[in-house]
C-alpha positions as CSV (number, residue, x, y, z in Angstrom):
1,X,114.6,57.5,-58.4
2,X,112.1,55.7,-60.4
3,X,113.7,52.8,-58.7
4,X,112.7,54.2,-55.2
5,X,109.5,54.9,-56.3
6,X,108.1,51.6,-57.3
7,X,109.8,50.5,-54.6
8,X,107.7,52.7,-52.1
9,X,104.7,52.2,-53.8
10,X,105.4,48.8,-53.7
11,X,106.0,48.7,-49.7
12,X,102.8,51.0,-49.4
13,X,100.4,48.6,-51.2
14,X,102.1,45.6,-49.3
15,X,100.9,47.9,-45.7
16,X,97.7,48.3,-47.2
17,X,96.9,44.9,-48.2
18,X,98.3,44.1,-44.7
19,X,95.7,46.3,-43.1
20,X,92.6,44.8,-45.7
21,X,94.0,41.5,-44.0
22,X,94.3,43.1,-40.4
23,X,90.8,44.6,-41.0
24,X,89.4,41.3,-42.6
25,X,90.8,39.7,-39.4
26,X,89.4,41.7,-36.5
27,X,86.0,41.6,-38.6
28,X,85.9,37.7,-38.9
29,X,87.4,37.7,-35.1
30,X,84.3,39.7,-34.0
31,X,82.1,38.0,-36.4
32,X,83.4,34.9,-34.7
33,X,83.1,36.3,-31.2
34,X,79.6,37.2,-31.6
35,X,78.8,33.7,-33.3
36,X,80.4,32.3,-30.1
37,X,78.3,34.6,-27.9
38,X,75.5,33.5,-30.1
39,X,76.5,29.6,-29.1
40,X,77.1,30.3,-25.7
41,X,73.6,32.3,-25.5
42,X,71.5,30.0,-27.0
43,X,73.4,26.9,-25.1
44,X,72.6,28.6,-21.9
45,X,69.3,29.1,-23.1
46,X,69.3,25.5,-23.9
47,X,70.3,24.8,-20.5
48,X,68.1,26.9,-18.5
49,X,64.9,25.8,-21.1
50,X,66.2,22.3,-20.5
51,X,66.2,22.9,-16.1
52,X,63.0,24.4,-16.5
53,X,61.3,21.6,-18.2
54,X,62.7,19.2,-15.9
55,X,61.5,21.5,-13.0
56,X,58.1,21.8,-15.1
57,X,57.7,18.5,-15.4
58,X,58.7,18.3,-11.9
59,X,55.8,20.2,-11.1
60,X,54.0,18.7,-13.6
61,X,54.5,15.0,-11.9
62,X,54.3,17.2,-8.0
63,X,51.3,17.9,-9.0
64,X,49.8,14.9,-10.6
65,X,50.9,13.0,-7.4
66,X,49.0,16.0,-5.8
67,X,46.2,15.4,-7.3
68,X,46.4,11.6,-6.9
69,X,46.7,12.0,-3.7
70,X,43.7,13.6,-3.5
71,X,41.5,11.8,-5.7
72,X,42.9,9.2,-3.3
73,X,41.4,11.0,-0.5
74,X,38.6,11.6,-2.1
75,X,37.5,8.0,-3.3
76,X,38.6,7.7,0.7
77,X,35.9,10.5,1.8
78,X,33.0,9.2,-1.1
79,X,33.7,5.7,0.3
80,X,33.8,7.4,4.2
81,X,30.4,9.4,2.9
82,X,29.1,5.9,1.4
83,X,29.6,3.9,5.3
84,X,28.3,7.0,7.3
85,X,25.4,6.8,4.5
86,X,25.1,3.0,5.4
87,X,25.4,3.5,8.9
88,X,22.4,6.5,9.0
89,X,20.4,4.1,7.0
90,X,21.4,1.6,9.5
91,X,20.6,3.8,13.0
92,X,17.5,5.2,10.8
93,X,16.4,1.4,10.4
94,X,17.1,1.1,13.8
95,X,14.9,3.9,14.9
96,X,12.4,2.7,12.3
97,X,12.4,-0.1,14.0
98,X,12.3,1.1,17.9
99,X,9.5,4.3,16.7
100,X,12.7,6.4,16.2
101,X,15.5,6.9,19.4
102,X,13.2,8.6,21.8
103,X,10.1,8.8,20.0
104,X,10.3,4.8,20.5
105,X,8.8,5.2,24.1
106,X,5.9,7.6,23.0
107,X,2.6,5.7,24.1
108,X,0.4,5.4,21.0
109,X,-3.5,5.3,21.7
110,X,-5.9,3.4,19.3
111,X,-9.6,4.0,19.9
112,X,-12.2,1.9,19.0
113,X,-15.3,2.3,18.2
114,X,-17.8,-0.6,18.1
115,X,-21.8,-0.5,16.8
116,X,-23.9,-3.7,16.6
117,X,-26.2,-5.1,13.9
118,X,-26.1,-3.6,10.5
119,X,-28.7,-5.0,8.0
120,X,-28.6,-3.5,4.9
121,X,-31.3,-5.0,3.0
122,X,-34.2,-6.4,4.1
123,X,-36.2,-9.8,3.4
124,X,-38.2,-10.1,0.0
125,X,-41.7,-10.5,2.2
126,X,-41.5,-7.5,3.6
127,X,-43.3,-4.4,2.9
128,X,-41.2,-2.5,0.4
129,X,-42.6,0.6,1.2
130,X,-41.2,1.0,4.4
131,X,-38.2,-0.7,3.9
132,X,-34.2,0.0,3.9
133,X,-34.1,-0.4,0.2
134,X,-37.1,2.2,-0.4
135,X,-35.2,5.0,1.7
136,X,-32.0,4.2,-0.3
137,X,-34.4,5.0,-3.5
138,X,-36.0,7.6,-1.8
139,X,-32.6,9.5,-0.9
140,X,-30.3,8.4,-3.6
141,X,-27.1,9.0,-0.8
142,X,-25.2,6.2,0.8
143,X,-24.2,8.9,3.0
144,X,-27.6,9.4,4.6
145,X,-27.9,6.5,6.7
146,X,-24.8,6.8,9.1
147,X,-24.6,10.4,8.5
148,X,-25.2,11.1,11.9
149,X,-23.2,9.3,13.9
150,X,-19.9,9.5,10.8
151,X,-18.2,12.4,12.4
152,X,-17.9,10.2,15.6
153,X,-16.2,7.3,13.3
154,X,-14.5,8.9,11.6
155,X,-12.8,10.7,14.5
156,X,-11.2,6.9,15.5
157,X,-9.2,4.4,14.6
158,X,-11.2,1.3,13.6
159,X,-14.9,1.0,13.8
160,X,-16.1,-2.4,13.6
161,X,-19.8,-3.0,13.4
162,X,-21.8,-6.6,13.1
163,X,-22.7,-6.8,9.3
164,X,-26.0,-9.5,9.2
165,X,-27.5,-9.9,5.9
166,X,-26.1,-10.6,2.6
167,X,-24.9,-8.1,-0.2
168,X,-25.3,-10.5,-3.3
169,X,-27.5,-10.7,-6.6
170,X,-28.2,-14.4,-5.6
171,X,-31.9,-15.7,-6.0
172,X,-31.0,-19.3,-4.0
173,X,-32.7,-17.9,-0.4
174,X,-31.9,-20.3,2.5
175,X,-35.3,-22.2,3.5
176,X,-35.5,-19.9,6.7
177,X,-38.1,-17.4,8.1
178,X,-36.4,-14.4,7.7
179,X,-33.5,-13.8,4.9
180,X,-32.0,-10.8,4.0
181,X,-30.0,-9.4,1.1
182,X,-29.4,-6.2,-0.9
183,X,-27.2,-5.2,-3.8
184,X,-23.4,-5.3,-3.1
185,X,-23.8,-1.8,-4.3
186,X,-25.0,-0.9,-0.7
187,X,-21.3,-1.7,0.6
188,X,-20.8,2.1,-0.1
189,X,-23.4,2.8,2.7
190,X,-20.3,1.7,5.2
191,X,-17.9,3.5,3.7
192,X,-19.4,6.2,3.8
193,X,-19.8,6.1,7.2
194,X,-16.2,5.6,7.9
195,X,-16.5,2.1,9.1
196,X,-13.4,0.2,8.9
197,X,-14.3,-3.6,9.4
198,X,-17.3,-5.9,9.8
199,X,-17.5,-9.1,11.5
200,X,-19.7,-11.8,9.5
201,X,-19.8,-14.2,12.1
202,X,-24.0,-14.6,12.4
203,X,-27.0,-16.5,11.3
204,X,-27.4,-14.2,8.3
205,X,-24.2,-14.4,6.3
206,X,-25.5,-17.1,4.4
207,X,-29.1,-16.4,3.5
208,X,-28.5,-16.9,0.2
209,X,-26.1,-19.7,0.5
210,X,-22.6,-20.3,0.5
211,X,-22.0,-18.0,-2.9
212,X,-24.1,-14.9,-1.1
213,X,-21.3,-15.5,1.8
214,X,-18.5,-15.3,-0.5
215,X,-20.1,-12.0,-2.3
216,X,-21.2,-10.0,0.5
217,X,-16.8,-10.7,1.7
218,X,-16.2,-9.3,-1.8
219,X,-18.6,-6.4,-1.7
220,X,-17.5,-4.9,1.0
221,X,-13.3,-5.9,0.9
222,X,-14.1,-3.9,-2.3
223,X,-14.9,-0.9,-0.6
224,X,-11.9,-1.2,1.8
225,X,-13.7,-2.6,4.3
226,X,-12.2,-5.3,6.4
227,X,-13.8,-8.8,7.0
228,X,-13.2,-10.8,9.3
229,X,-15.4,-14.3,10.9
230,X,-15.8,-18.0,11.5
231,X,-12.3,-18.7,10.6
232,X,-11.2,-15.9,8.7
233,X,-8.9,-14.1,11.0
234,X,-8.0,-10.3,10.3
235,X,-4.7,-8.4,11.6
236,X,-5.1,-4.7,10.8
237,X,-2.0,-2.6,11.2
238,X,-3.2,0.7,12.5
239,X,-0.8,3.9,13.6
240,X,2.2,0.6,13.7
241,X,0.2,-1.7,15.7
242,X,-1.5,-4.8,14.8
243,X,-5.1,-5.4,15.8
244,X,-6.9,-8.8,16.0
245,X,-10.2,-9.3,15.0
246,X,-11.9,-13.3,15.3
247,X,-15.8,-13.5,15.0
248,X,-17.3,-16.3,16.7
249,X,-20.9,-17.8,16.0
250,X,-21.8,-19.3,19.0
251,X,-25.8,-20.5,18.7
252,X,-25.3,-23.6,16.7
253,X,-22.4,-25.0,18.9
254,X,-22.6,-22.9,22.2
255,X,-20.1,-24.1,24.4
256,X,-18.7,-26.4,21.9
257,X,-16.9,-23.7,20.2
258,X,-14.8,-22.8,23.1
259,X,-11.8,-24.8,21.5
260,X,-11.9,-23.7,17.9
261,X,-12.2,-19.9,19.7
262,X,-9.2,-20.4,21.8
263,X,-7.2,-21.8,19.2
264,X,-8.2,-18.7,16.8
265,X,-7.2,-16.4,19.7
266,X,-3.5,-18.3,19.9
267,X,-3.5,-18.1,15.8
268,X,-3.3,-14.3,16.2
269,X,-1.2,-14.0,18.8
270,X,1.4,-16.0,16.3
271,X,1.0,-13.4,14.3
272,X,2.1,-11.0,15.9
273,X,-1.4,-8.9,17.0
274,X,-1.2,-6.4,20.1
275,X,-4.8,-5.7,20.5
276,X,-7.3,-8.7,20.2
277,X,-11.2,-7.9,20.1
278,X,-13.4,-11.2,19.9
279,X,-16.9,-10.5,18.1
280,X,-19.7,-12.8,19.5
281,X,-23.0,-13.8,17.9
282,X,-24.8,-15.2,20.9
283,X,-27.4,-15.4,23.4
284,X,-31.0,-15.0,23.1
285,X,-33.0,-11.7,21.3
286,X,-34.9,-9.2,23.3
287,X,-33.0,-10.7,26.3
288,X,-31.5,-7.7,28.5
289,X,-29.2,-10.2,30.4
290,X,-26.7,-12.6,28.6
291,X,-26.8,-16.1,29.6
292,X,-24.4,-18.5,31.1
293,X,-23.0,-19.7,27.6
294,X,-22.7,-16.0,26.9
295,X,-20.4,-15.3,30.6
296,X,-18.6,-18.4,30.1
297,X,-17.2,-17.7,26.5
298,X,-16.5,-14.3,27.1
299,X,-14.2,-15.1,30.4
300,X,-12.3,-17.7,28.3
301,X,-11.5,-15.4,25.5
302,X,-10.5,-12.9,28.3
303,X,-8.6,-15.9,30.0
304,X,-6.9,-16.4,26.8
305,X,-6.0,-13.7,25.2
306,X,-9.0,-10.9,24.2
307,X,-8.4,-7.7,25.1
308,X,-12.1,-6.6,24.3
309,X,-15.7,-8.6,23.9
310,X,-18.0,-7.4,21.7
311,X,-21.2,-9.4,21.7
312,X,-24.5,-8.8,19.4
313,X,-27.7,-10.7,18.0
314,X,-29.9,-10.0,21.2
315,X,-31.1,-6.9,19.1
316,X,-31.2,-5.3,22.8
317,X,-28.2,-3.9,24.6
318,X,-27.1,-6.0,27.7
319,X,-24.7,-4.8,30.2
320,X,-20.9,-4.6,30.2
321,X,-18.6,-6.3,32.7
322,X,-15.6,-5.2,33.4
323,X,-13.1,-9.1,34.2
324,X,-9.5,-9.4,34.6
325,X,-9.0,-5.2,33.7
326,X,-10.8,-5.8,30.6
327,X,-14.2,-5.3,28.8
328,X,-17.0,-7.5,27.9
329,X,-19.9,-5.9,26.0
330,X,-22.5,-8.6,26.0
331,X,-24.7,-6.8,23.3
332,X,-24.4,-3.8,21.0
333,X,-28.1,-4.1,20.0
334,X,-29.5,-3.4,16.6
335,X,-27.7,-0.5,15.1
336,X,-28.5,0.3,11.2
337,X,-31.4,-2.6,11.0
338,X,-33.0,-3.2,7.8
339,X,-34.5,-6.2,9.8
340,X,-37.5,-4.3,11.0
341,X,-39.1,-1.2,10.6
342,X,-41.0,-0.9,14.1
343,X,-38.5,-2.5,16.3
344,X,-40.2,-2.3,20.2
345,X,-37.0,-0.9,21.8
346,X,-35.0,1.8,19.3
347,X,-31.9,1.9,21.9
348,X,-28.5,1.2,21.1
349,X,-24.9,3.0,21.7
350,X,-21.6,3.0,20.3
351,X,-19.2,1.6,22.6
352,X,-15.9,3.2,22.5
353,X,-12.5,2.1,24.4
354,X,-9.4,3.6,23.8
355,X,-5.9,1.2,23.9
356,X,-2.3,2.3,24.6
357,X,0.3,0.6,23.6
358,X,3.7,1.4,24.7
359,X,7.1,0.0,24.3
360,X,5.1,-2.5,22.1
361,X,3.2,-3.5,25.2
362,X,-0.7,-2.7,26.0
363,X,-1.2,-0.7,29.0
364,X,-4.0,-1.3,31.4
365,X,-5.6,1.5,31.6
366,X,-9.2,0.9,30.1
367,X,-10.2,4.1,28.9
368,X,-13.6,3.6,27.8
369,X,-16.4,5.8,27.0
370,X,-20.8,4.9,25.9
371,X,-22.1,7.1,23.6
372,X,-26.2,6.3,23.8
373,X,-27.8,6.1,20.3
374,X,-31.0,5.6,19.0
375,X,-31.4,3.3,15.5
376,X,-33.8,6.2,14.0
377,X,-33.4,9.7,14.4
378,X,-37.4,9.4,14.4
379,X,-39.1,8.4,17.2
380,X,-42.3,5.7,16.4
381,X,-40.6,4.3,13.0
382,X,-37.3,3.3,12.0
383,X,-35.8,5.9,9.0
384,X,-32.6,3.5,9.8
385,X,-30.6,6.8,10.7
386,X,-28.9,5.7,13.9
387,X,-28.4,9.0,15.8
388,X,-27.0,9.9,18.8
389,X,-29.1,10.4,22.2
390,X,-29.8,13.7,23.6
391,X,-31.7,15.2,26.7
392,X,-33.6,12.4,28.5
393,X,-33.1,9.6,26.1
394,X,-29.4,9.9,26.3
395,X,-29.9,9.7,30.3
396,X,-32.9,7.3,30.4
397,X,-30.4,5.1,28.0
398,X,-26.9,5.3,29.9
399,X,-29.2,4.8,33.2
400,X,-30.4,1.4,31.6
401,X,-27.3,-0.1,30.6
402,X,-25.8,0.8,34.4
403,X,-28.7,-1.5,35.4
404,X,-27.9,-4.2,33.0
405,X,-24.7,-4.2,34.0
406,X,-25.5,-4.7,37.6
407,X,-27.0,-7.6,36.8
408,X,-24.0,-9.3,35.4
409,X,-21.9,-7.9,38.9
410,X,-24.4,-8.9,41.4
């Protein structure tokens, strides 16, 4: 019996070491069934990681070719933006150029106004008392002599004026019976009067020699007023058109500056200048009907170019003529004269025509209009305030240059 036993207990432990091992078994074969999940999780979590970083950087490149593509097009559109840019400027040059598409056959009108003899100063033998220089004392204001007639000028586009005398502090007078000079200071008296240029072409530019010459240019080209005479040419560009001014000083030479005249008027015309107006110092004083010197000149600048003659140094007006379509004033008259302070005949005007140009071409249509003046706005003495006419002086004065003018015609 004890022989069975042992041998049963010996069989029993034997089935349960057999189920330890059995046990030990399945555990280690789950255990390696879940490690092989494990492997075959994580390696399809490899794989899918692995497809989606290829599709990543996929997109990733997509999209940098994407974006490529449209810094291409953009470099494309700046470098489009840049030759419309270039091309605007271009057509906007283009309508600089023309006026600007349409606006390039717009007419545009230049009127000018024109006043004869300005003398500043006066001559050192005169009485001061009753002189230009004593007013300027007396009212301390540059603005007082052309106040008057300043909200006419300054309602242009150029007003040009005869400027005789000298603005200089020279002391070297010209052996001559009458010289006259003030301080360039009195420049300002033009500018303030909204005068725009000043012919020097006369037989008082120089009273005080050469150097008075070159300082009464400076005095005034100071002040921003243009000179222009003798051979100093001026081309003004006003509202995009170029005037020509020449001043011509015809009673040392008389005829015998006709060449030098023409040859200034062909000098501006190289340069470019639409309008031309020709200043003339000529004739005789107090005469009330220009010469034959005086007709002659003024056809040939006409014949040759001028679109305007402007004449002065009479110290009287003389009549206008009207040749080939355009003007000839023969004389302005005095206008702001320092030169005498009782002057016999105190009439004058301010001659005003008005130019079109269009398509860069002037028009003939000769708009023109005489506004009758007075030197003083006193009657008797000369206060060297030129002033418009009114009432019966204005009439008596427009009736007088009519009959001047008739002269000329008939």
């Amino acid at each position: 019996m004890a022989y069975h036993y042992r041998k049963k207990e010996q069989e029993r432990r034997q089935r349960e070491r057999e189920r330890k091992v059995r046990r030990i078994k399945l555990i280690f074969g789950i255990d390696a069934a879940l490690v092989l999940v494990l492997l075959l999780i994580l390696a399809v979590s490899k794989g899918m990681s692995a497809g989606s970083g290829e599709k990543e950087t996929s997109a990733k490149a997509g999209a940098a070719g994407t974006e490529a593509g449209q810094d291409k097009d953009m470099v494309q559109n700046k470098t489009e933006d840049k030759t419309e840019k270039k091309d605007s400027a271009g057509d906007a040059d283009k309508a600089s150029d023309t006026g600007g598409g349409e606006k390039a056959d717009e007419p545009v009108t230049i009127t000018v106004s024109a006043a004869g003899d300005c003398t500043l100063g006066t001559d050192e033998f005169f009485d001061w008392s009753d002189s230009l220089p004593a007013k300027y004392e007396e009212v301390g204001d540059p603005a007082y002599f052309f106040r008057n007639v300043q909200p006419i000028f300054a309602q242009d586009d150029l007003t040009i004026v005869n400027f005789e005398g000298t603005l200089t502090e020279s002391e070297e007078r010209e052996d001559k019976q009458f010289a006259f000079k003030a301080a360039p200071a009195y420049a300002e008296i033009l500018t303030a009067g909204s005068v725009e240029a000043a012919n020097m072409a006369n037989n008082h530019s120089k009273d005080y020699g050469e150097q008075s010459y070159t300082d009464t240019i400076k005095a005034l080209e100071d002040r921003g007023i243009t000179t222009f005479g003798y051979d100093r040419l001026a081309v003004m560009d006003i509202k995009g058109v170029k005037v020509g001014l020449l001043g011509t000083y015809v009673l040392r030479e008389g005829l015998g500056i006709k060449d030098s005249m023409i040859a200034n008027l062909e000098s501006l015309k190289e340069q470019g200048a639409q309008i031309i107006i020709a200043s003339f110092h000529w004739g005789s004083e107090k005469a009330y009907e220009p010469d034959s010197t005086q007709i002659e000149l003024a056809h040939a600048a006409i014949d040759n170019g001028a679109d305007l003659v402007l004449g002065h140094h009479p110290h009287v007006l003389e009549g206008i003529e009207e040749y080939q379509g355009k003007n000839i004033v023969y004389s302005l008259g005095n206008f702001c004269f320092g030169g005498n302070a009782y002057p016999s005949d105190m009439n004058t005007m301010i001659f005003q025509q008005t130019f079109t140009i269009k398509d860069g071409e002037l028009q003939q249509d000769n708009v023109k209009n005489i506004i009758p003046c007075r030197i003083s706005s006193e009657d008797g003495y000369n206060n060297y305030q030129p002033t418009p006419a009114e009432g019966e002086q204005k009439d008596d004065i427009l009736q007088k240059i009519e009959e001047y003018s008739s002269w000329i015609q008939g």
